[in-house]
Backbone as a printed PyTorch tensor [residue, N CA C, xyz], in Angstrom:
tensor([[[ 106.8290, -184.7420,   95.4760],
         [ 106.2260, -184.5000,   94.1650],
         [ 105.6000, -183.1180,   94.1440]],

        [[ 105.7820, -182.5830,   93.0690],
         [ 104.9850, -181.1110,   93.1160],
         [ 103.8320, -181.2170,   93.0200]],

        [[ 102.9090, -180.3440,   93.5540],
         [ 101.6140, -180.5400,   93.6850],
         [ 100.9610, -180.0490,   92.2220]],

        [[ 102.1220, -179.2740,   91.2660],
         [ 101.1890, -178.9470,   89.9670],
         [ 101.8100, -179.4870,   88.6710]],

        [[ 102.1680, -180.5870,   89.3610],
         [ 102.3650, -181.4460,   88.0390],
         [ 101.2310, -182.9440,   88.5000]],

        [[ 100.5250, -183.8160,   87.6140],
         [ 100.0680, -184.8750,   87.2750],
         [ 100.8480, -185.8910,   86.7760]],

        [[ 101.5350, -186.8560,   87.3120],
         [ 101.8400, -187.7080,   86.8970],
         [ 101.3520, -189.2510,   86.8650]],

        [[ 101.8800, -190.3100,   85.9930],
         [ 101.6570, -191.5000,   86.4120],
         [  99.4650, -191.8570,   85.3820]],

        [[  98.9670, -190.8960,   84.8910],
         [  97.5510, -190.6990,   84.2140],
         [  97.8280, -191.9400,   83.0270]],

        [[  97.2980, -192.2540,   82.3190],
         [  96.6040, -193.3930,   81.3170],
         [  96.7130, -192.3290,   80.1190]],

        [[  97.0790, -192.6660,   78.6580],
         [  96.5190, -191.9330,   77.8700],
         [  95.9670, -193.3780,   76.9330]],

        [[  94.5170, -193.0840,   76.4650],
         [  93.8210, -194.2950,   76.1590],
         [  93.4040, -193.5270,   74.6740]],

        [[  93.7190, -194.7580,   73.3340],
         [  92.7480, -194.0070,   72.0060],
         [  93.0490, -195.7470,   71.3310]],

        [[  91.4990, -195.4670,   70.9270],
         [  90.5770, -196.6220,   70.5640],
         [  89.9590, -196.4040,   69.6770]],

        [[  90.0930, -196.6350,   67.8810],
         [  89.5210, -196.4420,   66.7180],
         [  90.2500, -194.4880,   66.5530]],

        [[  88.4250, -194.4530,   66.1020],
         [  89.0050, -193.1370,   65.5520],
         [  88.4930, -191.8610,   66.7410]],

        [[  88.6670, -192.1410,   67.6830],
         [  87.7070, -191.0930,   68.8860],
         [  89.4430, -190.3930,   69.4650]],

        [[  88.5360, -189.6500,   70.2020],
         [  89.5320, -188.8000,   70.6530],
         [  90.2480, -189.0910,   72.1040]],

        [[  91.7340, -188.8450,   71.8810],
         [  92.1920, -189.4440,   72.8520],
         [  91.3710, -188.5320,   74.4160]],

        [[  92.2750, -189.1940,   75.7660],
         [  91.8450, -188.9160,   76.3160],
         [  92.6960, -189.1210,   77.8940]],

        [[  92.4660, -188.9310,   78.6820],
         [  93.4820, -188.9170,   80.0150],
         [  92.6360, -189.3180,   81.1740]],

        [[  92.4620, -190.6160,   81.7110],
         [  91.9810, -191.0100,   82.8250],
         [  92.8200, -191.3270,   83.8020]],

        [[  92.4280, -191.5700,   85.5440],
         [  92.8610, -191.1010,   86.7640],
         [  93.2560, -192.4500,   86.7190]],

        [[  93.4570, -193.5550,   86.4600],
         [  93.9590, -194.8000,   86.5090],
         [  93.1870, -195.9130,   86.7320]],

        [[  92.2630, -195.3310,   87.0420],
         [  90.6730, -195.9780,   87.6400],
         [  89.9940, -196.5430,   86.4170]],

        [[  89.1840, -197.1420,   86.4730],
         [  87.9260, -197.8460,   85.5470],
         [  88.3700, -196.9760,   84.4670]],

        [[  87.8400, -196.8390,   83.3470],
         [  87.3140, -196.0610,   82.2970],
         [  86.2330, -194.9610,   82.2410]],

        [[  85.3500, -196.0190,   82.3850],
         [  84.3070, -195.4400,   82.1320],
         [  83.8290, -195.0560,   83.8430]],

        [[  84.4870, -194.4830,   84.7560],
         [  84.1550, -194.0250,   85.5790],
         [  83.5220, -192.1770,   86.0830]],

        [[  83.8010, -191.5490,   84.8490],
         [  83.7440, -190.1230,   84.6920],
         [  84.7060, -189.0770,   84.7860]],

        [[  85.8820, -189.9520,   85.5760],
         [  87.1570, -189.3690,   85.9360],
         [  87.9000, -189.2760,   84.5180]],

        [[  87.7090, -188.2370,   83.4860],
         [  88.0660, -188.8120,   82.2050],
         [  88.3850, -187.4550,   81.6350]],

        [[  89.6410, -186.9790,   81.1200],
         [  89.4800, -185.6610,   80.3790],
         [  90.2430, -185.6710,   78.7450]],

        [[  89.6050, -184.8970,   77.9670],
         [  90.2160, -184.8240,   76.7660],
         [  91.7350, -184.4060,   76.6350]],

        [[  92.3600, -185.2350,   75.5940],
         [  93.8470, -185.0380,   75.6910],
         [  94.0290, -184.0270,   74.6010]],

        [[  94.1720, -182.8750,   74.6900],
         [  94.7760, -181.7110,   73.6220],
         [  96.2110, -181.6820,   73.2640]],

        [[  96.5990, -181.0470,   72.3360],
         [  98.0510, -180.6090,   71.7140],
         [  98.4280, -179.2010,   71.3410]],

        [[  99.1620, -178.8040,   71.6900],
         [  99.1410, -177.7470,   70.2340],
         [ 101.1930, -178.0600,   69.9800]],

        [[ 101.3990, -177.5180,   68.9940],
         [ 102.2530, -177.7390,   67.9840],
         [ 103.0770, -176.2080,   67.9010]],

        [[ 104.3910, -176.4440,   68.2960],
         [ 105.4900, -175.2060,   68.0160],
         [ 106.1340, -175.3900,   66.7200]],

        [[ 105.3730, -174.8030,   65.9220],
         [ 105.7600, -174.7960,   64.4160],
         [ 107.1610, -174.9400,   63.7270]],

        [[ 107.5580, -173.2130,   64.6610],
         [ 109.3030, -173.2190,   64.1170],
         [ 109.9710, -174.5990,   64.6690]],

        [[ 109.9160, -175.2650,   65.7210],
         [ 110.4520, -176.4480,   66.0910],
         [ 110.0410, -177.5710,   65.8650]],

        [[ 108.4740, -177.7420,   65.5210],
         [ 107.9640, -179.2310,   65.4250],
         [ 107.9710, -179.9740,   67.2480]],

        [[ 108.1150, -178.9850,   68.4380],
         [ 107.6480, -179.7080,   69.4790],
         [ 106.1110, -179.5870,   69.5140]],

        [[ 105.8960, -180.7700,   70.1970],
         [ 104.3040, -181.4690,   70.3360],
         [ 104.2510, -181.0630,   72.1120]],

        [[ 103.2260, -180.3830,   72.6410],
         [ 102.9100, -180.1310,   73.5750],
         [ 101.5530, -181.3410,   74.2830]],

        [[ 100.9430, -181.9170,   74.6350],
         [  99.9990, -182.3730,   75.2060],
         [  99.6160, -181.5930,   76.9630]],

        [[  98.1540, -181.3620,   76.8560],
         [  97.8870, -180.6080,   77.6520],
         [  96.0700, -181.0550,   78.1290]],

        [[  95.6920, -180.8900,   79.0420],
         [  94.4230, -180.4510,   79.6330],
         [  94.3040, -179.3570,   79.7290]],

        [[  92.3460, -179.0510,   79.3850],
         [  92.1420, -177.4170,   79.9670],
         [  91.9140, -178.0080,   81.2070]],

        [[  91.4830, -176.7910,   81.8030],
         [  91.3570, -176.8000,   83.3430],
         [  89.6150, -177.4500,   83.7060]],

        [[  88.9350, -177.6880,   82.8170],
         [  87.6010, -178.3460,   83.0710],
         [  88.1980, -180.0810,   83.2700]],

        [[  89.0620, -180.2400,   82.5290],
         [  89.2710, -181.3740,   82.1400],
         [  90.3390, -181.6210,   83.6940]],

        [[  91.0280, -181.1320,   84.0210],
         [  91.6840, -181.3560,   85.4320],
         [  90.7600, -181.4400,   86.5440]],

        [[  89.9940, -180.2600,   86.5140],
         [  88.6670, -180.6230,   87.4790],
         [  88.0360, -182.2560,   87.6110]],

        [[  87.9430, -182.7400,   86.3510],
         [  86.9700, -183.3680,   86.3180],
         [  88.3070, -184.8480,   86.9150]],

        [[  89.3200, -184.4910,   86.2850],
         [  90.4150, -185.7760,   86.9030],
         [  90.4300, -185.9850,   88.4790]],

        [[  90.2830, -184.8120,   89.3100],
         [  90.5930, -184.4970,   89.9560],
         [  88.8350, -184.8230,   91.0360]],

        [[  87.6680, -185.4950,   90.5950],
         [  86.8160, -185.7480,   91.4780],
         [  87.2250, -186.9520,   91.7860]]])
């Protein structure tokens, strides 16, 4: 497996909050990062992404 890819993560969204990407573990354990997008217009591909605070924090 490559070491800079993440695979196999949870994506969890519940009401109206923002999604989010946990380590597979509990929830509410802290291991928890916001799930972002951004959007390639001319094509309509959907990207999903972490910043790098948010990998850190997967990653304790």
């Amino acid at each position: 497996m490559d070491d800079d890819v993440m695979e196999g993560v949870a994506v969890w969204a519940m009401g109206t909050l923002r999604v989010e990407l946990a380590d597979g573990k509990k929830v509410d354990a802290g291991k928890r990062a916001p799930l972002l997008a951004r959007v390639d217009r001319a094509t309509g591909r959907v990207e999903l992404y972490v910043d790098k605070d948010g990998i850190d924090a997967l990653m304790r």
